[in-house]
Steps between C-alpha positions, in 0.01 A plus 500: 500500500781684568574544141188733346586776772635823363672829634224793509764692320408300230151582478462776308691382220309178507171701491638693184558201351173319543268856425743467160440104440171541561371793319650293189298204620177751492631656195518156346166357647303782336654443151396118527137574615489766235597229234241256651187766508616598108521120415156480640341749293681350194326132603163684551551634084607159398247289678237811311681409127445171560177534524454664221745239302233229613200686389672585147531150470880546503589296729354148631309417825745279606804801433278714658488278793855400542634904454193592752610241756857652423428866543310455818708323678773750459256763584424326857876402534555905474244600686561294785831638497385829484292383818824352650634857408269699666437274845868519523492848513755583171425867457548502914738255559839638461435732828312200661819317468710767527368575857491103559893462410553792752286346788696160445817676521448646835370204627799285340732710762347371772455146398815307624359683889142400416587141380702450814270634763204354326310168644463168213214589300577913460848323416327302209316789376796727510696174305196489240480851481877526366558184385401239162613157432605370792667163432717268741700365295848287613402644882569895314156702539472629095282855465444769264360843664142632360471803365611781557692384806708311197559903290645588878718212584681569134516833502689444872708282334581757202567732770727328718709356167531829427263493147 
């Protein structure tokens, strides 16, 4: 546990650096749902030309049915990740996060002296709080961290190699 606390000197710069990572991540987020709500209209004016392509006679029933079955799947597939999108919070999330990341890094300063001083089960709460994976293997206990304890534990790592 020992290992994901950091100096509060380091804080700040930290901060900077996640406000920076994830305005990008909001920055990016938009552009995808953007894409998604334009290829949704673009399914909408397909799924209305094929229509049309059926009732010209263009076009079989059976064509009809196999592009129809095709379109609207793709159009649930986006809008239930436009759904996905929007329960997440994307347009919020970034500050959500943001605020999250700096919560867990004041905690993660005091979590070697709350491990230690904590009874068994706050101790297994703390341990699946922080921790993923946890494998015995050849008597070694094997574990990754969870986010974003993991983004904290490598940047202290960057820091104290120097990078």
């Amino acid at each position: 546990m020992s290992a994901i606390t950091i100096p509060e000197a380091l804080y700040p710069a930290i901060f900077e650096n996640i406000k920076k990572t994830q305005d990008l991540e909001y920055a990016q987020n938009n552009t995808q749902a953007e894409r998604m709500q334009k290829e949704l209209q673009g399914i909408g004016e397909k799924l209305d030309n094929l229509l049309e392509l059926l009732l010209d006679k263009s076009i079989t029933k059976q064509q009809y049915d196999l592009k129809y079955a095709d379109l609207t799947r793709r159009k649930q597939d986006l809008t239930a990740n436009l759904r996905k999108s929007d329960i997440e919070g994307v347009v919020y999330r970034p500050y959500r996060i943001h605020f999250k990341r700096r919560y867990s890094l004041k905690i993660g300063k005091n979590i070697p002296s709350l491990f230690k001083s904590s009874k068994v089960e706050e101790k297994r709460q703390i341990i699946n709080l922080v921790l993923s994976n946890l494998k015995l293997k050849n008597k070694n206990l094997e574990f990754s961290y969870r986010k974003p304890v993991d983004l904290i534990k490598d940047f202290k790592d960057c820091a104290v190699m120097g990078g």
